[in-house]
N, CA, C and O atoms as CSV, one atom per row, in Angstrom:
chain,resi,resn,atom,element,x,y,z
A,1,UNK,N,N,13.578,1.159,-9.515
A,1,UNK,CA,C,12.164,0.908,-9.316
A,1,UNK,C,C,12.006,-0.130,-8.211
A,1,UNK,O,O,12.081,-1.355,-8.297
A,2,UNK,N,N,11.789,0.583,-7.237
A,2,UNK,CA,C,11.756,-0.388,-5.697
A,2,UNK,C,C,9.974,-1.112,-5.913
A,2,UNK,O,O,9.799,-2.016,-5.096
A,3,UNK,N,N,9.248,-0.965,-6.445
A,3,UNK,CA,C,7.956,-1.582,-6.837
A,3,UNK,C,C,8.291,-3.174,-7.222
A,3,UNK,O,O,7.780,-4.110,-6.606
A,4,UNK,N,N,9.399,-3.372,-8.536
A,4,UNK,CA,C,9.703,-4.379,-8.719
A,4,UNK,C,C,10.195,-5.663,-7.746
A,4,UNK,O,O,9.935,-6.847,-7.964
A,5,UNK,N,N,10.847,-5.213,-6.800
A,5,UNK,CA,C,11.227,-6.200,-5.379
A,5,UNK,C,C,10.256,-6.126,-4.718
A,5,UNK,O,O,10.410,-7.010,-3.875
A,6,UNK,N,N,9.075,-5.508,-4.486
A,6,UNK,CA,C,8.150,-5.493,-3.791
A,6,UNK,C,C,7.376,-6.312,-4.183
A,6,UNK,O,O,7.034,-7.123,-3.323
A,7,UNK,N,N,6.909,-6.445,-5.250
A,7,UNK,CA,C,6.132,-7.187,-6.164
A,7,UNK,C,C,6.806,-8.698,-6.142
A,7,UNK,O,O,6.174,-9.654,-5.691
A,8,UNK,N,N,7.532,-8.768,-6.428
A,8,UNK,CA,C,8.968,-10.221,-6.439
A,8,UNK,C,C,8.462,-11.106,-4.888
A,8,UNK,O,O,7.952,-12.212,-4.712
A,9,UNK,N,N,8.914,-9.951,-3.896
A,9,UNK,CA,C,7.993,-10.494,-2.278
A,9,UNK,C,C,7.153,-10.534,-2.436
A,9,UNK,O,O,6.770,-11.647,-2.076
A,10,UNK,N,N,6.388,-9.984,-2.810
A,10,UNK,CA,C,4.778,-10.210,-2.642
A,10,UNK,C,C,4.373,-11.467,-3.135
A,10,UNK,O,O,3.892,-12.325,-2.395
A,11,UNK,N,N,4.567,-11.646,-4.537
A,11,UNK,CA,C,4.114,-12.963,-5.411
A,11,UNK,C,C,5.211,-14.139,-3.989
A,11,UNK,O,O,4.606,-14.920,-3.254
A,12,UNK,N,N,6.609,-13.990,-3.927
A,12,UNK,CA,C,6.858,-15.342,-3.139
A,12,UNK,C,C,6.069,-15.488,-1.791
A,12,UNK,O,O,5.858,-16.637,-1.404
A,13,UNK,N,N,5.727,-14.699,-1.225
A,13,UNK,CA,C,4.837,-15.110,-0.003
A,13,UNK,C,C,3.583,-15.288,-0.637
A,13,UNK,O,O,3.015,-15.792,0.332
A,14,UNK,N,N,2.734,-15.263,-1.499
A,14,UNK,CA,C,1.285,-15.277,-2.236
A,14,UNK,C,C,1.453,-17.012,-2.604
A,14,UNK,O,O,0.504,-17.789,-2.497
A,15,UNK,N,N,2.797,-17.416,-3.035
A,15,UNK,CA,C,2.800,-18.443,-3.828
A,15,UNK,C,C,3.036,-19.408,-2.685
A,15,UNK,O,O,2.627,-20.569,-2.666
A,16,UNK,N,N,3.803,-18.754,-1.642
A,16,UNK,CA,C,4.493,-20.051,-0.307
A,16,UNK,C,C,3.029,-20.091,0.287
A,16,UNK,O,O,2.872,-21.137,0.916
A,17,UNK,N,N,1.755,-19.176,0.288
A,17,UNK,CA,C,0.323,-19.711,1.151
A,17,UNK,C,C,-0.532,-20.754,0.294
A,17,UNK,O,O,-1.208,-21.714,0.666
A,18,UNK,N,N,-0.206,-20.106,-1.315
A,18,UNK,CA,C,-1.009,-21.008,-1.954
A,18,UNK,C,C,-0.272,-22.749,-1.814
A,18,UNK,O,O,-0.917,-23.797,-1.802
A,19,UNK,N,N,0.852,-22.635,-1.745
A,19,UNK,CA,C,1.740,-24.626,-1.766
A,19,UNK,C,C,1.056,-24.754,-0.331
A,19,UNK,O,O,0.426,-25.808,-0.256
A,20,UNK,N,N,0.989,-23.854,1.022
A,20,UNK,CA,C,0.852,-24.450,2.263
A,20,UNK,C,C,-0.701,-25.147,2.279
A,20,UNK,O,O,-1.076,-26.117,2.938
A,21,UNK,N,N,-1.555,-24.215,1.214
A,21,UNK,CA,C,-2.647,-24.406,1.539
A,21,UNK,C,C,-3.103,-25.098,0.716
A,21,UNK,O,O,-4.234,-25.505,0.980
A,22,UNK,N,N,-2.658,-25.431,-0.255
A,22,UNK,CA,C,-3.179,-26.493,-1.616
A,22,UNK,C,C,-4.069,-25.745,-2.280
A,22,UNK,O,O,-5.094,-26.368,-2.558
A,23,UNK,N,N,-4.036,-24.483,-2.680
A,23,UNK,CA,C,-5.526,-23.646,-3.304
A,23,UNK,C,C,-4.663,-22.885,-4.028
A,23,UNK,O,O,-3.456,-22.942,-3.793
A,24,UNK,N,N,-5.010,-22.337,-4.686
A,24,UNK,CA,C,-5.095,-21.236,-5.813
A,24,UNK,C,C,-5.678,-20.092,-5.807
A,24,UNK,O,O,-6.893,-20.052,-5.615
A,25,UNK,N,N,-5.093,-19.166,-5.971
A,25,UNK,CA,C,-5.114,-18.208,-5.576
A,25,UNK,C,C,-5.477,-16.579,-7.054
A,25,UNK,O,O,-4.849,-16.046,-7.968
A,26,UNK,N,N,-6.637,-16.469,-6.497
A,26,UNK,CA,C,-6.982,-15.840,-7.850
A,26,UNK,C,C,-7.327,-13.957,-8.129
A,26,UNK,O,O,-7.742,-13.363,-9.124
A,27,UNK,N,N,-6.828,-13.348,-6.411
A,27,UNK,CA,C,-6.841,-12.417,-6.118
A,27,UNK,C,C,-5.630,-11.791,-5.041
A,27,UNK,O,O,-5.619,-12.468,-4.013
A,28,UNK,N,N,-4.703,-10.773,-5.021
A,28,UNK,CA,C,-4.405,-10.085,-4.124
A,28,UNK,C,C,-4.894,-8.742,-3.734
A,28,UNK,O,O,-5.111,-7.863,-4.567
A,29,UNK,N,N,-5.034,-8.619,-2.683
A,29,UNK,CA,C,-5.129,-7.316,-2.395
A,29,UNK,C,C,-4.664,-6.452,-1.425
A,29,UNK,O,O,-4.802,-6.624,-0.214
A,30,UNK,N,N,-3.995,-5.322,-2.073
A,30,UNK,CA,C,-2.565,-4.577,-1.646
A,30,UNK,C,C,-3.422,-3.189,-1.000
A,30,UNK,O,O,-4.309,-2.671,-1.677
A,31,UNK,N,N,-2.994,-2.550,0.627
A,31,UNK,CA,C,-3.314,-1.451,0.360
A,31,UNK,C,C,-2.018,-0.458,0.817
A,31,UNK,O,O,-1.499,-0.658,1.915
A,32,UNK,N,N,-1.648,0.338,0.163
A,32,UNK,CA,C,-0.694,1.173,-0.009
A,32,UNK,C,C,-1.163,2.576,0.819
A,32,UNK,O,O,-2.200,3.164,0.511
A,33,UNK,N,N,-0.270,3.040,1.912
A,33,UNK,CA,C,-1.004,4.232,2.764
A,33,UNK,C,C,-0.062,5.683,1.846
A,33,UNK,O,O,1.018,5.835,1.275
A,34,UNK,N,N,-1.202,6.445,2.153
A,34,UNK,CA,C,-0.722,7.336,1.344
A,34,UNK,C,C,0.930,8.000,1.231
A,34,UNK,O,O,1.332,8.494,0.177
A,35,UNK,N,N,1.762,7.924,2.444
A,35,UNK,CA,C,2.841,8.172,3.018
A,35,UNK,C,C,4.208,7.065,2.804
A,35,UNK,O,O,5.397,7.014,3.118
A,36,UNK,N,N,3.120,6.180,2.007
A,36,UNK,CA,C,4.222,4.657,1.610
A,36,UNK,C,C,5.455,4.922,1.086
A,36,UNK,O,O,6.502,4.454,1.534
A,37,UNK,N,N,5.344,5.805,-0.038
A,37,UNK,CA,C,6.044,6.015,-1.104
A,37,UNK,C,C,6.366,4.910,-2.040
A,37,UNK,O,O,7.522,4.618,-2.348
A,38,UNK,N,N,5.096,4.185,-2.570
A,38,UNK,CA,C,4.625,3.082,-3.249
A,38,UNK,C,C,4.056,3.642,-4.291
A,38,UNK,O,O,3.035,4.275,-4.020
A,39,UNK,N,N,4.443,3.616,-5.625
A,39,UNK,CA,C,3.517,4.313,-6.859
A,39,UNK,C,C,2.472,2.894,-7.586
A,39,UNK,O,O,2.990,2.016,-8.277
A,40,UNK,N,N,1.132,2.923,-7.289
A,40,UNK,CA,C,0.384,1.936,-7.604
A,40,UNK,C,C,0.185,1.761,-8.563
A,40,UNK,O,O,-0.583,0.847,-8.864
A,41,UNK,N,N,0.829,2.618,-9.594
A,41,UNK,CA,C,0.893,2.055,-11.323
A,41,UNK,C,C,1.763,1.191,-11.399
A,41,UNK,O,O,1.554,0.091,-11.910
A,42,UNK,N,N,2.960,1.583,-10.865
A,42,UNK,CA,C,4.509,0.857,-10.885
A,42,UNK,C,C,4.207,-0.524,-10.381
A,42,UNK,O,O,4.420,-1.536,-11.049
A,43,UNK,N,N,3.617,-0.516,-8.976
A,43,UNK,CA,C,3.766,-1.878,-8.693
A,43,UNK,C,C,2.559,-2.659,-8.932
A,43,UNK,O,O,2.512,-3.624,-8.169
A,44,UNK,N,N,1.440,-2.567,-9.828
A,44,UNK,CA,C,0.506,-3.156,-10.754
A,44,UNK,C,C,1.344,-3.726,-11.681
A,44,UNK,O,O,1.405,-4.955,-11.712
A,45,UNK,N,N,2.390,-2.688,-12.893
A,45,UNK,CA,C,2.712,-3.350,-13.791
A,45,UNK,C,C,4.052,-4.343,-13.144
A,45,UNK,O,O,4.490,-5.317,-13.756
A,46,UNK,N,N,4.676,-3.797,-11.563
A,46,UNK,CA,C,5.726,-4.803,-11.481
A,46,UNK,C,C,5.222,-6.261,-11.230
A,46,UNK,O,O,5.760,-7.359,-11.372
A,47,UNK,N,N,3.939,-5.846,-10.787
A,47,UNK,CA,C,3.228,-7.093,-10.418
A,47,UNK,C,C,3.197,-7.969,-11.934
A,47,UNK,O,O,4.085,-8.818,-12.013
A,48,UNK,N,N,2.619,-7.898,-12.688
A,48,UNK,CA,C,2.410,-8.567,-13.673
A,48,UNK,C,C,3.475,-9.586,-14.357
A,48,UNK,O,O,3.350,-10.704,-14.857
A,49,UNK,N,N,4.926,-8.439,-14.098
A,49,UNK,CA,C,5.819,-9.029,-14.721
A,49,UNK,C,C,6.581,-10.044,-13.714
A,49,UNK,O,O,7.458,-10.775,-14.174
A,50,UNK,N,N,6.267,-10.084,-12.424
A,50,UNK,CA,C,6.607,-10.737,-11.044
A,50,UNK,C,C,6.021,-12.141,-11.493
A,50,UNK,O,O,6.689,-13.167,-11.615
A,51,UNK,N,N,4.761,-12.022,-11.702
A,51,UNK,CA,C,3.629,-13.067,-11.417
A,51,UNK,C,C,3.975,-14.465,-12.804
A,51,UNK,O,O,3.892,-15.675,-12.598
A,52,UNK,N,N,4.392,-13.727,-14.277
A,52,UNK,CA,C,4.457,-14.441,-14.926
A,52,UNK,C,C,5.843,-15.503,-14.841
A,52,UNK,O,O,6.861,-15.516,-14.149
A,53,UNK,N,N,5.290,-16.368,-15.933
A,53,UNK,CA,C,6.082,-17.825,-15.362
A,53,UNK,C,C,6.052,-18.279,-14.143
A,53,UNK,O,O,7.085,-18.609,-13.561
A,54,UNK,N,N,4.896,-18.350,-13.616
A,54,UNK,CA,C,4.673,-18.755,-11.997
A,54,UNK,C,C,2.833,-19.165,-11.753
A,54,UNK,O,O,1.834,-18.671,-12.277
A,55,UNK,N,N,2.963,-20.061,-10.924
A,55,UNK,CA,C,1.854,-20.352,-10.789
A,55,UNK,C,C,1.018,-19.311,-10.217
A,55,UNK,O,O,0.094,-19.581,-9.450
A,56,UNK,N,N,1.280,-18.271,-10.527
A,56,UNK,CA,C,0.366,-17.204,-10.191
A,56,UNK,C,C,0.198,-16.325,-11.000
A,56,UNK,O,O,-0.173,-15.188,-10.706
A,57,UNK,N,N,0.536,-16.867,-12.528
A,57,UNK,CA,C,0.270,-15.778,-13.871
A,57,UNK,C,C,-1.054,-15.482,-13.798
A,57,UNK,O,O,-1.325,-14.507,-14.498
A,58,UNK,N,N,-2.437,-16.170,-12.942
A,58,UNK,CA,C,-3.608,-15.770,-13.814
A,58,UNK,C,C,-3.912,-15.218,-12.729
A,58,UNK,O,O,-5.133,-15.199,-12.577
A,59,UNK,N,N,-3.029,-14.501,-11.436
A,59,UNK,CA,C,-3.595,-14.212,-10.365
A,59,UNK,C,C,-3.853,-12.633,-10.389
A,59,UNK,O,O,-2.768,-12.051,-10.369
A,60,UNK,N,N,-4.600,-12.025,-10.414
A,60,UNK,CA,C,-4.713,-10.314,-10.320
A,60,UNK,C,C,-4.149,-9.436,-8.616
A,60,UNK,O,O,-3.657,-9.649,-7.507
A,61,UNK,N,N,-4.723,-8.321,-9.579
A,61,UNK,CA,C,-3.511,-7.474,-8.121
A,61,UNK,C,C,-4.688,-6.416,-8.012
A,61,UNK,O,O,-4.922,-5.660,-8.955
A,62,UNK,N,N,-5.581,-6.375,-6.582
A,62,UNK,CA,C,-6.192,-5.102,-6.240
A,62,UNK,C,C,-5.775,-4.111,-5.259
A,62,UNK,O,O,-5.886,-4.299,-4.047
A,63,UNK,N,N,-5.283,-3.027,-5.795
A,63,UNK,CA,C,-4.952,-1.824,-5.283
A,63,UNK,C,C,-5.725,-0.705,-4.628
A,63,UNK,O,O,-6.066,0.337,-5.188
A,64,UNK,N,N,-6.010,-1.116,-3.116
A,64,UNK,CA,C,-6.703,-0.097,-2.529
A,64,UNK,C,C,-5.495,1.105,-2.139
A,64,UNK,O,O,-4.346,0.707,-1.946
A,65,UNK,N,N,-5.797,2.522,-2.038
A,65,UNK,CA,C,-5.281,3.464,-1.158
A,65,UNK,C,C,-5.934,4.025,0.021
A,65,UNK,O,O,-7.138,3.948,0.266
A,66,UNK,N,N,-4.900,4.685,0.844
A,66,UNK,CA,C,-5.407,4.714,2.190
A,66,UNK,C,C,-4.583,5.811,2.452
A,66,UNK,O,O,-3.388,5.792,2.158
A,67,UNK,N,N,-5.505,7.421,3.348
A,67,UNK,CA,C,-4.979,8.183,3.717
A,67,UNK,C,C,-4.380,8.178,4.271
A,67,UNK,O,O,-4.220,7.092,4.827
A,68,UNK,N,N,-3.247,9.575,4.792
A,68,UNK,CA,C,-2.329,9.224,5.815
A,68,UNK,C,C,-3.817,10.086,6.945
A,68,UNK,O,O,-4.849,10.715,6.712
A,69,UNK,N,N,-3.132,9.640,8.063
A,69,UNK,CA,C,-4.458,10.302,8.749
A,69,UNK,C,C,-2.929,10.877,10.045
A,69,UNK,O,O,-1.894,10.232,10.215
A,70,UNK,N,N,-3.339,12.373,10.826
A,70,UNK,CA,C,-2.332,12.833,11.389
A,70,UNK,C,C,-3.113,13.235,13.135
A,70,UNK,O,O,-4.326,13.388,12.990
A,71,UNK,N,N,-2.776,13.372,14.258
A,71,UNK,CA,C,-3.177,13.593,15.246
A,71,UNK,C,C,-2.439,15.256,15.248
A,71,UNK,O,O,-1.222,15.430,15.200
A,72,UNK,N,N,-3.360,16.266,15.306
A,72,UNK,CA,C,-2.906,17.208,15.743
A,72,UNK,C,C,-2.353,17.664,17.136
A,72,UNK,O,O,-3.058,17.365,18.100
A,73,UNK,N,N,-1.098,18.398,17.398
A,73,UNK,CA,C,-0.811,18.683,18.529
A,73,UNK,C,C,-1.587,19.631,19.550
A,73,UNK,O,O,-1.912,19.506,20.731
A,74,UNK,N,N,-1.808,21.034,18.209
A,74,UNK,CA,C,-2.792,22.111,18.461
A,74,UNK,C,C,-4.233,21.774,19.283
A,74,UNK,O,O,-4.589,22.167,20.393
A,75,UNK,N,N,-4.793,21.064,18.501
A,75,UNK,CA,C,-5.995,21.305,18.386
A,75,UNK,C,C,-6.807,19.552,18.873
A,75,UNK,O,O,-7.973,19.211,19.073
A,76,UNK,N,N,-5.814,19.001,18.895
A,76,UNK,CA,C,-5.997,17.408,19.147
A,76,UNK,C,C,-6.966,16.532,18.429
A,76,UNK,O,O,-7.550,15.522,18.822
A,77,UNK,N,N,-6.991,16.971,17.621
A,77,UNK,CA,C,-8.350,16.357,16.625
A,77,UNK,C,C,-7.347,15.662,15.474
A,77,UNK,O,O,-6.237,16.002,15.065
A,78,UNK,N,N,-8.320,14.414,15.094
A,78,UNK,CA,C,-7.600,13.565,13.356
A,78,UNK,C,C,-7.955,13.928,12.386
A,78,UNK,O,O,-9.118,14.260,12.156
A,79,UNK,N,N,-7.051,13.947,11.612
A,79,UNK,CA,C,-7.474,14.530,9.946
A,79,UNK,C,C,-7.138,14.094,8.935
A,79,UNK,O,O,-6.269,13.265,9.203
A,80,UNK,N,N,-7.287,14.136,7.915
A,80,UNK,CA,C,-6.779,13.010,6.923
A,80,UNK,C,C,-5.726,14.349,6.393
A,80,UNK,O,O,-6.608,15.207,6.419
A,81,UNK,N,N,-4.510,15.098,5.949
A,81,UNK,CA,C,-4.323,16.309,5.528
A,81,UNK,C,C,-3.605,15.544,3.912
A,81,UNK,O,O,-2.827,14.603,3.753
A,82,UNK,N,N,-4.456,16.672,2.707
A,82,UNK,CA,C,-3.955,16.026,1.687
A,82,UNK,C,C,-2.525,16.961,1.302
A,82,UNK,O,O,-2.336,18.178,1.296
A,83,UNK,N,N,-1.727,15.920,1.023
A,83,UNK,CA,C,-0.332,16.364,0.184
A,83,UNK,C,C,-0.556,17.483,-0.983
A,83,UNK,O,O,-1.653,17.427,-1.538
A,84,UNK,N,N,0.118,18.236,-1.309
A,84,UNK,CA,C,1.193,18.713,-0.822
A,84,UNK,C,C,1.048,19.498,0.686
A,84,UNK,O,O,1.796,19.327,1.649
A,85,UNK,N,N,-0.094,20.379,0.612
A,85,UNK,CA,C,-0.445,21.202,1.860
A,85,UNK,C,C,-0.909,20.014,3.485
A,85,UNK,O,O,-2.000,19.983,4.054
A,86,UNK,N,N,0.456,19.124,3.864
A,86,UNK,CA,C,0.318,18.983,4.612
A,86,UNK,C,C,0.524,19.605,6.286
A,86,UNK,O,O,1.580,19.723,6.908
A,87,UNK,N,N,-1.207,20.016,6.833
A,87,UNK,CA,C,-1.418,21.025,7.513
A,87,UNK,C,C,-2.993,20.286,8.648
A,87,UNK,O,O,-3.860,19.712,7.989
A,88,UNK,N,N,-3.129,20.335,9.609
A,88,UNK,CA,C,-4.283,19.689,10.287
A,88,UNK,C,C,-5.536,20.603,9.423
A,88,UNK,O,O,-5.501,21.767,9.023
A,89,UNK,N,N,-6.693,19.501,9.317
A,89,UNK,CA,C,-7.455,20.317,8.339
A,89,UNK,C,C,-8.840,21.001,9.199
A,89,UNK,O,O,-9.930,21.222,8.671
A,90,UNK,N,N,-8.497,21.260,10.616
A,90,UNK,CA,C,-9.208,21.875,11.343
A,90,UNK,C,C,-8.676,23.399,11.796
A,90,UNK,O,O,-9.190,24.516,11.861
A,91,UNK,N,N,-7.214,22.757,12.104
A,91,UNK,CA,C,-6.766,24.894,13.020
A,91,UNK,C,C,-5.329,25.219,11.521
A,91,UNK,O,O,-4.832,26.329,11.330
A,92,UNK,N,N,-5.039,24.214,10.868
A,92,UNK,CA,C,-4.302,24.329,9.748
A,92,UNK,C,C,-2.933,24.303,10.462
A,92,UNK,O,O,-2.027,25.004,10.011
A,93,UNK,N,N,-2.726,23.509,11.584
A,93,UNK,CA,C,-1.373,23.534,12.319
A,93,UNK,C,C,-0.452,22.602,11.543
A,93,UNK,O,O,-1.087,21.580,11.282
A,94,UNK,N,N,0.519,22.558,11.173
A,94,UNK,CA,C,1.243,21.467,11.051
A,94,UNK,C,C,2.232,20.995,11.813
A,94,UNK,O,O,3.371,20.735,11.424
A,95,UNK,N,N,1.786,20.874,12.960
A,95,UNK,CA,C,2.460,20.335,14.277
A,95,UNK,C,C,1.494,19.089,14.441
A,95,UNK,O,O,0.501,19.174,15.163
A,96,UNK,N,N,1.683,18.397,14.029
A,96,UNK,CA,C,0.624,17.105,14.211
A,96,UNK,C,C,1.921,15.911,14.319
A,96,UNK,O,O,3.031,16.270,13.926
A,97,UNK,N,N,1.752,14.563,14.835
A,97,UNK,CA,C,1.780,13.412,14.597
A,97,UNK,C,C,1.308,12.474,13.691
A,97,UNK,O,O,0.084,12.365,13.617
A,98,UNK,N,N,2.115,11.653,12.867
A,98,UNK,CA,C,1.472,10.984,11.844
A,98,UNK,C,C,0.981,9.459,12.466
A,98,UNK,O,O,1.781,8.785,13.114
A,99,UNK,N,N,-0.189,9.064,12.244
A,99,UNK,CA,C,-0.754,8.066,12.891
A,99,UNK,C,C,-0.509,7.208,11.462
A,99,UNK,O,O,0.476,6.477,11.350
A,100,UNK,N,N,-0.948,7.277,10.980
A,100,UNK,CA,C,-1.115,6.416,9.949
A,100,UNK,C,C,-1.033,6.886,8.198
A,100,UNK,O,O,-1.392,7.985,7.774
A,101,UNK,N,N,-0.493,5.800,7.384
A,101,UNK,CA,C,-0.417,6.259,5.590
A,101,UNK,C,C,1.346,6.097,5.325
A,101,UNK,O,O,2.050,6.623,4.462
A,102,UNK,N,N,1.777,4.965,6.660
A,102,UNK,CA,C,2.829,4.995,5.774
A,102,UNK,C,C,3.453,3.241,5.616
A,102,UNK,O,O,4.520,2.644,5.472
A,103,UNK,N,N,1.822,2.933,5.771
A,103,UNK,CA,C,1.826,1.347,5.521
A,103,UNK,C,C,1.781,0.822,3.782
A,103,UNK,O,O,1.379,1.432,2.791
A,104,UNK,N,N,2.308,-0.403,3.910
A,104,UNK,CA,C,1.605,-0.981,2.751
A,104,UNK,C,C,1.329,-2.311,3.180
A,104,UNK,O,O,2.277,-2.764,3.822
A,105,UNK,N,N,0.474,-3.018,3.072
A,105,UNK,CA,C,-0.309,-4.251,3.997
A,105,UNK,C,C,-0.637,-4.552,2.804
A,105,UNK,O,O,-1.351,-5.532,2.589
């Protein structure tokens, strides 16, 4: 479960801004691109178990998602194309470029 080390980083950089900055910190917010290969249940609950015993037990975890979005070759237009049938959702080419969805920020 690669969520769990993710979560582990996440809380130590969350916790090294809150010491730099003297504040407390009472929200994160994660967005996972669709192409991440990040399961946002997994790393909610890895979060939780990351966070405790740490000055960031009472801190929550918000999980936005974010399409992958693809530049077609065909047809040159952006599309968001949903999984499994990834295909441009204008000429249905799947000769596209992936621009974006395989972030997690």
């Amino acid at each position: 479960m690669h969520e769990l080390s993710i979560a582990e980083a996440l809380v130590d950089q969350v916790n090294s801004i809150a010491l730099q900055e003297y504040s407390s910190i009472t929200n994160v917010t994660v967005v996972i691109g669709a192409l991440a290969g990040v399961d946002a249940e997994a790393l909610d609950q890895a979060f939780q178990i990351a966070v405790d015993d740490t000055p960031l037990k009472n801190t929550s975890l918000t999980i936005e998602k974010a399409p992958a979005r693809v530049m077609c070759n065909s047809c040159r237009k952006e599309s968001n194309p949903v999984f499994p049938f990834f295909a441009c959702q204008y000429c249905s080419s799947t000769d596209f470029e992936i621009i974006s969805g395989r972030d997690l920020i």
